[in-house]
DRENPA-3360 file (N, C-alpha, C; in nm, 2 decimals, always signed):
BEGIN
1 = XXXXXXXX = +4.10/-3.17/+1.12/+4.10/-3.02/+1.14/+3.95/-2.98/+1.16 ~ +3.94/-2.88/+1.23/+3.82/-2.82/+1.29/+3.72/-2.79/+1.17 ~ +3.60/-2.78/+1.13/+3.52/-2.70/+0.98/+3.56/-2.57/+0.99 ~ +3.60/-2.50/+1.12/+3.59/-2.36/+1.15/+3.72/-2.33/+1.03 ~ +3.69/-2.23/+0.95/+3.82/-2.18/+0.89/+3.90/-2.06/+0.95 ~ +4.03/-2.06/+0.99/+4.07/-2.02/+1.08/+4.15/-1.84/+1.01 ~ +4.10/-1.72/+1.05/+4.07/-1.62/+0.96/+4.23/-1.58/+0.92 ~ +4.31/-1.61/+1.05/+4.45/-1.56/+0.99/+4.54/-1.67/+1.00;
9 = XXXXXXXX = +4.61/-1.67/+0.90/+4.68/-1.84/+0.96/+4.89/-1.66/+0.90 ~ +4.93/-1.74/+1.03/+5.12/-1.69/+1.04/+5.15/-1.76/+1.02 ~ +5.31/-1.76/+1.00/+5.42/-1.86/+1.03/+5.44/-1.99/+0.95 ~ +5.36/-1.97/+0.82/+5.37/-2.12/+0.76/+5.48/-2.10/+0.73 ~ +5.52/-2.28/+0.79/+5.65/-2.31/+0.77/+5.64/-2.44/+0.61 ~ +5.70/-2.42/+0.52/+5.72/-2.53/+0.43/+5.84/-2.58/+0.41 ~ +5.87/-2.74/+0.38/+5.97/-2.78/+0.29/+6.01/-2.74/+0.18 ~ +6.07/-2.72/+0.08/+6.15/-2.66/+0.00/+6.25/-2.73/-0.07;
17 = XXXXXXXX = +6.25/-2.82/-0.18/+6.38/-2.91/-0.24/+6.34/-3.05/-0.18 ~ +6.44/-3.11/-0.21/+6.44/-3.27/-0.19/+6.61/-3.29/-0.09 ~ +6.65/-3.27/+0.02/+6.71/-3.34/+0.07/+6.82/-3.22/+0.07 ~ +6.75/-3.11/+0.01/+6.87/-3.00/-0.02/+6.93/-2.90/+0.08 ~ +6.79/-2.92/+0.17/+6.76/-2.81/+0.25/+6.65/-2.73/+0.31 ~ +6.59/-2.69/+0.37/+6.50/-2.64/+0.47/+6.49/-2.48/+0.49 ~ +6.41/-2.43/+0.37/+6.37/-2.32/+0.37/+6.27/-2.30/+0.48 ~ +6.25/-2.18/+0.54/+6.14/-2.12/+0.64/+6.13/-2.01/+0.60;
25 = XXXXXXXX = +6.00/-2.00/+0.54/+5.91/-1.87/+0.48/+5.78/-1.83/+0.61 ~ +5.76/-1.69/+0.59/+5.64/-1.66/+0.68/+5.56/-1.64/+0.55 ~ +5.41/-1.66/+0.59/+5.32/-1.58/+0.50/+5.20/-1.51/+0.59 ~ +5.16/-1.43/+0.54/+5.05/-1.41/+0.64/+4.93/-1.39/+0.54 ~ +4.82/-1.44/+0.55/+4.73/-1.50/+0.47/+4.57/-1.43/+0.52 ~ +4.53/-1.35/+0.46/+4.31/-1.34/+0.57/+4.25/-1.42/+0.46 ~ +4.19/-1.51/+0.54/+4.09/-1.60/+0.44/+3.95/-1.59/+0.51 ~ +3.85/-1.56/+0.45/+3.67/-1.54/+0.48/+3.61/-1.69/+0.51;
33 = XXXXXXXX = +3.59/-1.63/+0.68/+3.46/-1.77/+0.74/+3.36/-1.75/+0.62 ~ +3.33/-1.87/+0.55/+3.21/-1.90/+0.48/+3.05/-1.77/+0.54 ~ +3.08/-1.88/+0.69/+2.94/-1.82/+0.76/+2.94/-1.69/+0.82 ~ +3.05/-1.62/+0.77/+3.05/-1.44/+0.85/+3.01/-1.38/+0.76 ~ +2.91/-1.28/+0.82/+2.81/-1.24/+0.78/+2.85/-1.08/+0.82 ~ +2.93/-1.00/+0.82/+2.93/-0.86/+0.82/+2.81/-0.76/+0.74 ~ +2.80/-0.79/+0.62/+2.71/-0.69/+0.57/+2.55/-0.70/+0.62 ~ +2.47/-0.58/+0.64/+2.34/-0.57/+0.68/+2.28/-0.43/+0.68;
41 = XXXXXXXX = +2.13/-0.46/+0.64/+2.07/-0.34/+0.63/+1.97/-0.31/+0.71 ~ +1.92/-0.21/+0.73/+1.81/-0.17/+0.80/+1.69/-0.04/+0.76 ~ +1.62/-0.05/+0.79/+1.45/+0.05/+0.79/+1.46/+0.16/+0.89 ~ +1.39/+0.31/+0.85/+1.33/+0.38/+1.02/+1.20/+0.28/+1.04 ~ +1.10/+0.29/+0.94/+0.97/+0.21/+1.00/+0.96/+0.08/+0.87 ~ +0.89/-0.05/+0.94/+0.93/-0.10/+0.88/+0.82/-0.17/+0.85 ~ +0.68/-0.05/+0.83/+0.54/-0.03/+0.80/+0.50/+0.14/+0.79 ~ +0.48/+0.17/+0.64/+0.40/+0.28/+0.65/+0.27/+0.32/+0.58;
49 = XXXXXXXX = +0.18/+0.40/+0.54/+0.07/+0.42/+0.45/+0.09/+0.51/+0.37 ~ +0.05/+0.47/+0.28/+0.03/+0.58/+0.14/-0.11/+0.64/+0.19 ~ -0.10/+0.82/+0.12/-0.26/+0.84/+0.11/-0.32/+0.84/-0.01 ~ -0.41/+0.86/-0.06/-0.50/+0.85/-0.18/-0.58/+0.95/-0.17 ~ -0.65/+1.03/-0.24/-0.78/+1.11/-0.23/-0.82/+1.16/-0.40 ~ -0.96/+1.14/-0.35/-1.00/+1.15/-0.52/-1.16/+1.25/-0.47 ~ -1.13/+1.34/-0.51/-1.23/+1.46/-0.55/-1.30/+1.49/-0.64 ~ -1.42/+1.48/-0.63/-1.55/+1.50/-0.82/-1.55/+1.64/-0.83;
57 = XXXXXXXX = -1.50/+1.68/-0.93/-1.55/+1.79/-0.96/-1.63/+1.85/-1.07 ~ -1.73/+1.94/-1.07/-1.89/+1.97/-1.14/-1.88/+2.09/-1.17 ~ -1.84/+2.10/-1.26/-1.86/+2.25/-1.37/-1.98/+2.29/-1.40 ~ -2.06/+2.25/-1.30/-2.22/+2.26/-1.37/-2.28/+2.21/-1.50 ~ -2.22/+2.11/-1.53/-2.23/+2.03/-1.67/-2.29/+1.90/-1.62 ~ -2.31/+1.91/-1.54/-2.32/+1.73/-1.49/-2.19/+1.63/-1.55 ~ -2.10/+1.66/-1.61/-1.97/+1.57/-1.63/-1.90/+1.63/-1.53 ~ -1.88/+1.51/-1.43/-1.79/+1.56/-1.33/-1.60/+1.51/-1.37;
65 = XXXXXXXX = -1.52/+1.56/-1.32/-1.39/+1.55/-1.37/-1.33/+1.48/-1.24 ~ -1.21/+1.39/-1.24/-1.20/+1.33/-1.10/-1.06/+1.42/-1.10 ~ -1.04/+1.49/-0.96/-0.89/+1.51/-0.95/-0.78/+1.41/-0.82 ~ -0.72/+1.34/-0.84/-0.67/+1.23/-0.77/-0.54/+1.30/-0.72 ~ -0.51/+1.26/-0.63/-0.39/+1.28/-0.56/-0.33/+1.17/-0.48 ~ -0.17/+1.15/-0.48/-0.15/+1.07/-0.40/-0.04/+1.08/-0.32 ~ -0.04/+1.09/-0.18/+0.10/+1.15/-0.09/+0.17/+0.97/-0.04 ~ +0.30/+0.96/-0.08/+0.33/+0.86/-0.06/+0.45/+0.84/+0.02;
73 = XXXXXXXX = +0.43/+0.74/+0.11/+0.54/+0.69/+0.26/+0.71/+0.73/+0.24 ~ +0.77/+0.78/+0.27/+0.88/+0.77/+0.24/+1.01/+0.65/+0.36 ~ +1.00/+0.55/+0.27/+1.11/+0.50/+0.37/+1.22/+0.52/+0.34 ~ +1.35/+0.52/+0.47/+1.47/+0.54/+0.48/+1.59/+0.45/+0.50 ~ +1.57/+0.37/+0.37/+1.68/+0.20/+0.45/+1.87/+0.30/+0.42 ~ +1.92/+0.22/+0.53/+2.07/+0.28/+0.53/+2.15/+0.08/+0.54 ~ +2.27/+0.12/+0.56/+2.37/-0.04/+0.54/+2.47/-0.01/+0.64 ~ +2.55/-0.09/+0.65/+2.61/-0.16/+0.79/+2.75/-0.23/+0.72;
81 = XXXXXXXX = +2.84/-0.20/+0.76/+2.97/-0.26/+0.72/+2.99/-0.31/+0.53 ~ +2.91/-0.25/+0.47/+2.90/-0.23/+0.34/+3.06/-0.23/+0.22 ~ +3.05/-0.29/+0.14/+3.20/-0.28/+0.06/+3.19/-0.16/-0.02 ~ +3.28/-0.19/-0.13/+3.29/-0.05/-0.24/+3.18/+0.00/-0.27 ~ +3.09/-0.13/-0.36/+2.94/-0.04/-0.39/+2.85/-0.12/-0.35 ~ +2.70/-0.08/-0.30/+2.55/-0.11/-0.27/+2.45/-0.10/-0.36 ~ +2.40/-0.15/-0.44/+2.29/-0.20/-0.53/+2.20/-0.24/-0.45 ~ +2.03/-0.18/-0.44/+1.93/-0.19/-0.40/+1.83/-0.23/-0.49;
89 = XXXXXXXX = +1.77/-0.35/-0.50/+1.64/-0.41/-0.50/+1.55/-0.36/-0.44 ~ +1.43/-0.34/-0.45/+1.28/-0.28/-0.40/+1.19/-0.36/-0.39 ~ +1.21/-0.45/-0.48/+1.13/-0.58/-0.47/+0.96/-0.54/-0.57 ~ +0.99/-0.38/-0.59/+0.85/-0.30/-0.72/+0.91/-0.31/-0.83 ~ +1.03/-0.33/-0.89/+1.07/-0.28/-1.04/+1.16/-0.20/-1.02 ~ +1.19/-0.15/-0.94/+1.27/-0.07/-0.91/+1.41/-0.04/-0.83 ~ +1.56/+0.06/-0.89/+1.66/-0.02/-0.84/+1.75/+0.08/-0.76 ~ +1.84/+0.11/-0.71/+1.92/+0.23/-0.66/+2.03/+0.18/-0.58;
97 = XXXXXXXX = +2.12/+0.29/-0.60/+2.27/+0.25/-0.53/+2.30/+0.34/-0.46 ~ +2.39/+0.34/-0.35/+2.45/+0.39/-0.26/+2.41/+0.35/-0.13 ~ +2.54/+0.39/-0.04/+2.52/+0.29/+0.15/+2.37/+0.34/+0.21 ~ +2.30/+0.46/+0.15/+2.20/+0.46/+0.23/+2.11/+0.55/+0.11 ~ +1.98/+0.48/+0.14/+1.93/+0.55/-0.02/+1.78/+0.56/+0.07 ~ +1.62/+0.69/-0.01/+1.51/+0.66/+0.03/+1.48/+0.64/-0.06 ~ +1.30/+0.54/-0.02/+1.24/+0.51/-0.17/+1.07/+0.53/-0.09 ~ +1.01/+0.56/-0.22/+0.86/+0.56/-0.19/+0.79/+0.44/-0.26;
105 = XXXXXXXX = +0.68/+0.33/-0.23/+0.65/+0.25/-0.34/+0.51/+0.33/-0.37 ~ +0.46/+0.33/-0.50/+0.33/+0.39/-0.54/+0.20/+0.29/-0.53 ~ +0.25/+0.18/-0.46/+0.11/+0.11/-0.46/+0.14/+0.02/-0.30 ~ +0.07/-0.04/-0.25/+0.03/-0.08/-0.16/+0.04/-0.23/-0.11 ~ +0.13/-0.33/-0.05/+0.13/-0.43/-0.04/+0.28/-0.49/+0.06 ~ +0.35/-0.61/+0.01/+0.40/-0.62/+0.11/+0.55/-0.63/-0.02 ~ +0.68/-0.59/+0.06/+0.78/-0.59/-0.02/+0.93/-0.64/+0.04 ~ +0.98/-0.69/-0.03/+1.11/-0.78/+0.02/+1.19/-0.67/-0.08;
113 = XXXXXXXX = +1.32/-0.62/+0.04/+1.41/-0.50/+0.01/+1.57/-0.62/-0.04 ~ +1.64/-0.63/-0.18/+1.74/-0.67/-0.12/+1.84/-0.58/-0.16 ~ +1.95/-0.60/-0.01/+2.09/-0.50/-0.11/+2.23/-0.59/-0.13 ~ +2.26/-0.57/-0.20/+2.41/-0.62/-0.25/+2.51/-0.54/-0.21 ~ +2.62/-0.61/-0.14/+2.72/-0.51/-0.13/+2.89/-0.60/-0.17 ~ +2.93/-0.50/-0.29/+3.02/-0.56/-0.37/+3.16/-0.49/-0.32 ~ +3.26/-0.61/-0.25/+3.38/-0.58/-0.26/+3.52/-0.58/-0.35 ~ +3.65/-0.57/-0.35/+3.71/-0.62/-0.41/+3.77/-0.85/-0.40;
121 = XXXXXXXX = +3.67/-0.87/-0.24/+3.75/-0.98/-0.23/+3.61/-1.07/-0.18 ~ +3.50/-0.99/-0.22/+3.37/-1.06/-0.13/+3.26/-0.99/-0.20 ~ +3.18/-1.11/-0.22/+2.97/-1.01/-0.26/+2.93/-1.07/-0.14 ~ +2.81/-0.98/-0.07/+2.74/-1.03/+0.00/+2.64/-0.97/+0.00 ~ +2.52/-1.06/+0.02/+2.36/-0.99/+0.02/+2.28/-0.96/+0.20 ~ +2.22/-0.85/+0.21/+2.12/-0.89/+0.31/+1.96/-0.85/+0.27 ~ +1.85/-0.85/+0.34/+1.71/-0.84/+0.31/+1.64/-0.83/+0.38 ~ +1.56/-0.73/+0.35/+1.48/-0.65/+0.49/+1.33/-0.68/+0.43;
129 = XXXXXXXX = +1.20/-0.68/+0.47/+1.07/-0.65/+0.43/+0.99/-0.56/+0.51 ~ +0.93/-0.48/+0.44/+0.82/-0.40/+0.45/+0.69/-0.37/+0.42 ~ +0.60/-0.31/+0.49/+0.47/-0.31/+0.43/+0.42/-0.18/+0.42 ~ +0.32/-0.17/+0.33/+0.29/-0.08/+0.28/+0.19/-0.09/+0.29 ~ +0.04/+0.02/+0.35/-0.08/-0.01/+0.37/-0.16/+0.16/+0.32 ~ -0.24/+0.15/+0.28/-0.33/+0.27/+0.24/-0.48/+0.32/+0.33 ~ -0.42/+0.49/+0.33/-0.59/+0.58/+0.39/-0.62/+0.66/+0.26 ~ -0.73/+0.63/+0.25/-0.80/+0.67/+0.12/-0.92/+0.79/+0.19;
137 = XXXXXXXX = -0.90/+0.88/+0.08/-1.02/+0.96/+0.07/-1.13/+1.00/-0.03 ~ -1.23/+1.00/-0.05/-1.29/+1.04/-0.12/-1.43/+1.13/-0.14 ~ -1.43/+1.23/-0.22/-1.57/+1.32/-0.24/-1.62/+1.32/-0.36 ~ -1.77/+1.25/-0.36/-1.86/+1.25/-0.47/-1.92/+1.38/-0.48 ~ -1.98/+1.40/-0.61/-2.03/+1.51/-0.65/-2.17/+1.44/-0.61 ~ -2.25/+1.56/-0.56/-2.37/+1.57/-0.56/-2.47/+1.43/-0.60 ~ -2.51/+1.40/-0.49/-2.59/+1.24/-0.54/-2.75/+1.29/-0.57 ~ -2.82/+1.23/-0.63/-3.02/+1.26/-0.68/-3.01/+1.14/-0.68;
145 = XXXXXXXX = -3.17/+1.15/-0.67/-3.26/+0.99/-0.73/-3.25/+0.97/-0.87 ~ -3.23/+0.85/-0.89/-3.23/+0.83/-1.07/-3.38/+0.84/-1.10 ~ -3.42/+0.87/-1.06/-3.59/+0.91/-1.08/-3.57/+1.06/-1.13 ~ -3.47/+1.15/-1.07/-3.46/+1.30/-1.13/-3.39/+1.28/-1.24 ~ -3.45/+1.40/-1.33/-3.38/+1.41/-1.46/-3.26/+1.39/-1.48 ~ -3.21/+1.47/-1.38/-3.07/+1.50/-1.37/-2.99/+1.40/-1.24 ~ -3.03/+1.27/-1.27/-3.01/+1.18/-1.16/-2.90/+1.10/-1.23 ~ -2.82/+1.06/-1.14/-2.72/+0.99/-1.21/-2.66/+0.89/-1.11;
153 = XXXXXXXX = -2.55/+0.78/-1.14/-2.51/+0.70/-1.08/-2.40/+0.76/-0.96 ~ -2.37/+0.72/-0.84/-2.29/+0.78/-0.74/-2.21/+0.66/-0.73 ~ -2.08/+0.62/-0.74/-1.98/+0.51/-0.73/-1.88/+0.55/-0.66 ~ -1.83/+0.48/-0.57/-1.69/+0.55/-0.48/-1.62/+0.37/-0.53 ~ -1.50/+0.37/-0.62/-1.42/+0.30/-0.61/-1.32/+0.29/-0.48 ~ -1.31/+0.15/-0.44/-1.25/+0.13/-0.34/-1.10/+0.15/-0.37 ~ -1.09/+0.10/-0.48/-0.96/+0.10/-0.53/-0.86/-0.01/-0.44 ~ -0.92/-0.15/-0.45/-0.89/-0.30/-0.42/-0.72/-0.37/-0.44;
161 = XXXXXXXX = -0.64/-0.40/-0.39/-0.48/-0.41/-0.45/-0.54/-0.59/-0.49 ~ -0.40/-0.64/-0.58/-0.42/-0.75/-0.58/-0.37/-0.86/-0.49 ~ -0.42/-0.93/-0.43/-0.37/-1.00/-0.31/-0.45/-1.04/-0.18 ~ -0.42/-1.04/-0.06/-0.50/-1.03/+0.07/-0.47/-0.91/+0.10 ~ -0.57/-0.87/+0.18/-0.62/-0.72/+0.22/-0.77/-0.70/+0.33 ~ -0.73/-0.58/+0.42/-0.84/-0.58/+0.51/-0.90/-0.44/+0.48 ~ -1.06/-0.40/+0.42/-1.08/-0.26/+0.43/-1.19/-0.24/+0.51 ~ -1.16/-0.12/+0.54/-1.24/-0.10/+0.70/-1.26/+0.10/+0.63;
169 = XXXXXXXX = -1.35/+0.15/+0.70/-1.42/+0.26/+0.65/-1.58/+0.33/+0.70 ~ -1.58/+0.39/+0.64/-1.72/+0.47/+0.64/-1.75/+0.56/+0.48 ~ -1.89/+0.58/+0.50/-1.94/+0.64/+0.39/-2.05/+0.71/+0.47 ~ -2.01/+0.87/+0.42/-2.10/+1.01/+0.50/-2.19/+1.06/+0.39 ~ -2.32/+1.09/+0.39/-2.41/+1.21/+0.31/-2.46/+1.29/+0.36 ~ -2.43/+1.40/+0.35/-2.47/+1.47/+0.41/-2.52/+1.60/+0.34 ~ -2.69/+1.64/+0.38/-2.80/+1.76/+0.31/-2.68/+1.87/+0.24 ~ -2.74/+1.88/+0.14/-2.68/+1.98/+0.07/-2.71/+2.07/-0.09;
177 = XXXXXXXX = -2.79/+2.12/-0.07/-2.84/+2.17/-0.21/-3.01/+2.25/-0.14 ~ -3.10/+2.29/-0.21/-3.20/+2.39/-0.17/-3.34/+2.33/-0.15 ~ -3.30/+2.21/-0.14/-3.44/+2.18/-0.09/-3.45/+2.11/+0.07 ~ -3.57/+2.09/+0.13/-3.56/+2.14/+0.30/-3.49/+2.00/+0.35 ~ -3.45/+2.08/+0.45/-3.38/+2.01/+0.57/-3.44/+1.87/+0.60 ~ -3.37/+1.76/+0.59/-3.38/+1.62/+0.62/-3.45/+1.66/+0.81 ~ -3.41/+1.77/+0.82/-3.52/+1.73/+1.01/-3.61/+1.80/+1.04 ~ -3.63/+1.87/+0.87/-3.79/+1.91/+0.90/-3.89/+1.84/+0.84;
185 = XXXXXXXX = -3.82/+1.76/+0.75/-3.94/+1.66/+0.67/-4.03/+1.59/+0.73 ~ -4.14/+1.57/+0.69/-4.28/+1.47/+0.75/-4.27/+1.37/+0.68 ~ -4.29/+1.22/+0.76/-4.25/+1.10/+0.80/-4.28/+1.05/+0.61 ~ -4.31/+1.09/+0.57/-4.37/+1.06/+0.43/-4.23/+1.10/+0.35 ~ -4.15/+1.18/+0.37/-4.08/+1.31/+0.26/-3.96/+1.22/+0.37 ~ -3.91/+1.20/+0.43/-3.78/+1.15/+0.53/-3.68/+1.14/+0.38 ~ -3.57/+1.18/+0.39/-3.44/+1.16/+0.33/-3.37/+1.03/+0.38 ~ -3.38/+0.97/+0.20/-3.31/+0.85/+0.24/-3.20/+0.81/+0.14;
193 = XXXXXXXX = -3.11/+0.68/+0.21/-2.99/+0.62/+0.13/-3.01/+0.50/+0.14 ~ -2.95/+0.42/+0.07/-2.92/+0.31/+0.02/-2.78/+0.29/-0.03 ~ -2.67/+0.24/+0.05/-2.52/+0.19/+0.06/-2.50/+0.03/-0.03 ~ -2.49/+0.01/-0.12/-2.44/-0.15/-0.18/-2.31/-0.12/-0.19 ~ -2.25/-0.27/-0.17/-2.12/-0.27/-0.15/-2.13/-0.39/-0.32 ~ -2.01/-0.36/-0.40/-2.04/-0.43/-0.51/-1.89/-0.47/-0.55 ~ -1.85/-0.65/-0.58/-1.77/-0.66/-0.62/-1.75/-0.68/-0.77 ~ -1.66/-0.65/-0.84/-1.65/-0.64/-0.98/-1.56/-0.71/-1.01;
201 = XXXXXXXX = -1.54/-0.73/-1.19/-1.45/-0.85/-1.22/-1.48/-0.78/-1.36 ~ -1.33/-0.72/-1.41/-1.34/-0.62/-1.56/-1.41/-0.57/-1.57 ~ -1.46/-0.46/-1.48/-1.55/-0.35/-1.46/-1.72/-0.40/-1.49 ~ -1.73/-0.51/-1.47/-1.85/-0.54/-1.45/-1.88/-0.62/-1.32 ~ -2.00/-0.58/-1.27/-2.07/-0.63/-1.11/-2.08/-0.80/-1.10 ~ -2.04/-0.86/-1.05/-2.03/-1.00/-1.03/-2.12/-1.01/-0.86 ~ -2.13/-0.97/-0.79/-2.19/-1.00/-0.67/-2.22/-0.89/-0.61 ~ -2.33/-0.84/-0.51/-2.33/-0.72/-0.42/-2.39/-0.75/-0.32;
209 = XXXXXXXX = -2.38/-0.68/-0.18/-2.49/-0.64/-0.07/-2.48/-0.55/-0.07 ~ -2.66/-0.51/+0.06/-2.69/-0.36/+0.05/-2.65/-0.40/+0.19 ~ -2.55/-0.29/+0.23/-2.49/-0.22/+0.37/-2.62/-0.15/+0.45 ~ -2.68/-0.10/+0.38/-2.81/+0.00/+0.45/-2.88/+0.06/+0.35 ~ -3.01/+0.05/+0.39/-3.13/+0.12/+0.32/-3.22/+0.14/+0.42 ~ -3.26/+0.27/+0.41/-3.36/+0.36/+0.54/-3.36/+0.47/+0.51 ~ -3.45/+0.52/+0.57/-3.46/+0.69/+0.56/-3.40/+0.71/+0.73 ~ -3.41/+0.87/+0.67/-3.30/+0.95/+0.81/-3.40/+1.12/+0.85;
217 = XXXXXXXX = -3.36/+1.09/+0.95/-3.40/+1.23/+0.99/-3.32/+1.31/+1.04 ~ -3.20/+1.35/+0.97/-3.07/+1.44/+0.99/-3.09/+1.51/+0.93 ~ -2.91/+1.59/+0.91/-2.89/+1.64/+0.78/-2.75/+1.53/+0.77 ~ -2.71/+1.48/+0.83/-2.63/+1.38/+0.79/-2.65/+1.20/+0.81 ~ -2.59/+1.16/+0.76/-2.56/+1.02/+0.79/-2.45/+0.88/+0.73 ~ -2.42/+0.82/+0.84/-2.25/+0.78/+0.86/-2.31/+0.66/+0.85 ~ -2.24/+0.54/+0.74/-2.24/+0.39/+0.75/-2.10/+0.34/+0.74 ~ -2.08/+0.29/+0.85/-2.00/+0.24/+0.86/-1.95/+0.08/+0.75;
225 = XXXXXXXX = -1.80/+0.05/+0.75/-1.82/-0.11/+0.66/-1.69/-0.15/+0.72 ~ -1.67/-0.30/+0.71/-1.57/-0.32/+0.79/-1.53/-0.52/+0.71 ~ -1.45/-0.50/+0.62/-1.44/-0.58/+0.49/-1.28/-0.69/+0.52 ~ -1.33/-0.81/+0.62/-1.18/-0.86/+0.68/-1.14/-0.96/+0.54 ~ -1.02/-0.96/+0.58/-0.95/-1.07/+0.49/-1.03/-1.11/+0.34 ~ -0.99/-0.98/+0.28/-1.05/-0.98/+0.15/-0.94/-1.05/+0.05 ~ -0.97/-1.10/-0.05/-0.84/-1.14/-0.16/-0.91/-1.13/-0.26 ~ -0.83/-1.02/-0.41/-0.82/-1.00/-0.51/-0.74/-1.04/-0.62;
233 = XXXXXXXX = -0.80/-1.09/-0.75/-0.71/-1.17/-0.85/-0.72/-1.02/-0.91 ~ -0.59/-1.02/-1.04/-0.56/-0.93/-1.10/-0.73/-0.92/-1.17 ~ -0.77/-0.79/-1.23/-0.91/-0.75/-1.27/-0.97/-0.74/-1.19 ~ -0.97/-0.78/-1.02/-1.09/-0.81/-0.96/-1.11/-0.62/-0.90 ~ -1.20/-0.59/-0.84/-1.19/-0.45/-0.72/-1.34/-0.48/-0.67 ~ -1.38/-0.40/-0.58/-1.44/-0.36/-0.45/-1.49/-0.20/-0.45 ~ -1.65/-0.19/-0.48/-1.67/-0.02/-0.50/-1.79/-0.02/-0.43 ~ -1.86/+0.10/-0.38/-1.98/+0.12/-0.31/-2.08/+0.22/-0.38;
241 = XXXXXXXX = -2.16/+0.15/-0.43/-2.28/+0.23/-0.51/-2.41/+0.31/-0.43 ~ -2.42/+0.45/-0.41/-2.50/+0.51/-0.33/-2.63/+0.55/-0.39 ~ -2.73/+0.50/-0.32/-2.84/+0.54/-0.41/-2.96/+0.60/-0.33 ~ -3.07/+0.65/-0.37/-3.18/+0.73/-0.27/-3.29/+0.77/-0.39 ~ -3.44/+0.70/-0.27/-3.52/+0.69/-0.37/-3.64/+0.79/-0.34 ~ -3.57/+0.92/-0.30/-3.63/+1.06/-0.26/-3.62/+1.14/-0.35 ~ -3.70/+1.16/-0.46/-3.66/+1.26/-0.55/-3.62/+1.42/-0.51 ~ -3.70/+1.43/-0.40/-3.64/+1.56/-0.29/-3.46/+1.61/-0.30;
249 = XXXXXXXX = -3.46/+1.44/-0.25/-3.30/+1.47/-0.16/-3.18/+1.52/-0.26 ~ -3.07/+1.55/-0.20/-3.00/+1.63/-0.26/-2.83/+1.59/-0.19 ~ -2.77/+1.51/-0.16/-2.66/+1.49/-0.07/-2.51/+1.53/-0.14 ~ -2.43/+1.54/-0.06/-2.28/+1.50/-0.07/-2.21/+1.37/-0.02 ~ -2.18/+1.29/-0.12/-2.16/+1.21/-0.05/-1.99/+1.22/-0.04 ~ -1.92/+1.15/+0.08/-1.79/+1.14/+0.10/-1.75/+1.02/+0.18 ~ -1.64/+0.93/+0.18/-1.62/+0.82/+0.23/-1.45/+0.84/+0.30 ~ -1.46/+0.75/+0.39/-1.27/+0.74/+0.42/-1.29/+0.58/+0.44;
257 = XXXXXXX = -1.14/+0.56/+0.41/-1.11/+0.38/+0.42/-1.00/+0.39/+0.45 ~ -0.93/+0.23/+0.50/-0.81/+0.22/+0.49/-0.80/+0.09/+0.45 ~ -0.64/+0.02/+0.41/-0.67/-0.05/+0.33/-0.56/-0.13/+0.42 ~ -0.57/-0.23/+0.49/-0.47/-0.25/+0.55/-0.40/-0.46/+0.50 ~ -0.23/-0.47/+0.47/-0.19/-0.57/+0.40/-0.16/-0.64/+0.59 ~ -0.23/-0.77/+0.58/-0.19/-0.83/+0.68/-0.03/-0.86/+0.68 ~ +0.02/-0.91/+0.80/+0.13/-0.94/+0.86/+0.20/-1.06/+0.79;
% end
């Protein structure tokens, strides 16, 4: 006989007794190909970004307060020839039912979706994956030279996931506060920055480079960073430390990144 199992079998004819006689019964029978595969799910996108933004705020105390925000992807998986009930897996911790459900993940990486769909005569699973990638924003409060009184450290956490990862970005300062204009200063007085990029390991600095150190003659200026195929163990992150050795100067600093989970 063929492996194929054949879905409807009619007309079974059986024997019946010993020599007594010849019953003929019909039955009609649905029996499940092993390898049919009816149930299946699907995504609208099956890549989106979370945003991030983190804002310093300065009550004129020099304690600045951080206010974070975060707007997160909404995906829309739905199901396909589905039984009585659908149980969803997220592949975060997270679990939900019914033929078509949305979910947002709060963090950033790559995720295997599964759903179960439970009949009276059949379970069957399918499994979808998605990625999840981050655009980050951020504004520091007011940067000085640690040489002023009132000078203090400027840090923009990258805010690193654990895993492989690509971050790509910029970091802007730009004049701001009452003393003169970075493009009227004499070659002596020039407003300057200094960008380190620093990796950490339990909040302490394990390695750095300086991205740029120079004076400017703006009122602004843009450094770019561009951070391929990075990988992080749990503890580890990725922050940029801004500094300037003008007791003069006076900046705002602000950065954008994205954080993107390869393929």
């Amino acid at each position: 006989m063929s492996n194929r199992v054949i879905a409807i079998i009619g007309a079974v004819i059986f024997v019946s007794g010993m020599f007594g006689g010849v019953v003929l019964e019909r039955i009609d029978a649905s029996l499940s190909n092993e390898n049919e595969q009816n149930f299946s799910i699907e995504v609208d996108d099956s890549e989106g970004t979370n945003l991030y933004s983190l804002i310093e705020v300065d009550d004129g105390d020099n304690d600045e307060e951080e206010q974070i925000t975060w707007v997160l992807h909404e995906f829309k998986f739905s199901s396909n020839g589905a039984g009585d009930a659908i149980t969803w897996d997220f592949g975060d911790g997270t679990t939900a039912s019914g033929s078509s459900i949305s979910h947002q993940f709060t963090s950033s990486g790559t995720f295997l979706i599964t759903a179960t769909s439970i009949s009276s005569d059949k379970v069957e699973t399918a499994s979808i994956e998605v990625i999840v990638n981050r655009d980050s924003f951020a504004e520091a409060d007011n940067m000085e030279c640690s040489c002023a009184p009132t000078g203090k450290d400027t840090v923009i956490d990258l805010v690193a996931l654990t895993g492989k990862q690509s971050i790509q970005g910029f970091v802007q300062v730009e004049h701001d506060g009452s003393s003169e204009s970075c493009t009227l200063r004499n070659p002596l007085q020039e407003c300057h920055i200094r960008v380190i990029l620093q990796r950490t390991e339990q909040g302490e600095i394990v390695s750095e480079e300086v991205l740029f150190d120079d004076t400017f003659r703006s009122n602004e200026k843009v450094v770019d960073f561009e951070l391929p195929e990075l990988e992080f163990s749990q503890g580890e992150s990725i922050q940029l430390r801004l500094e300037t050795d003008q007791l003069r100067d006076w900046h705002k600093p602000t950065a954008e990144w994205s954080v993107i989970i390869p393929n």
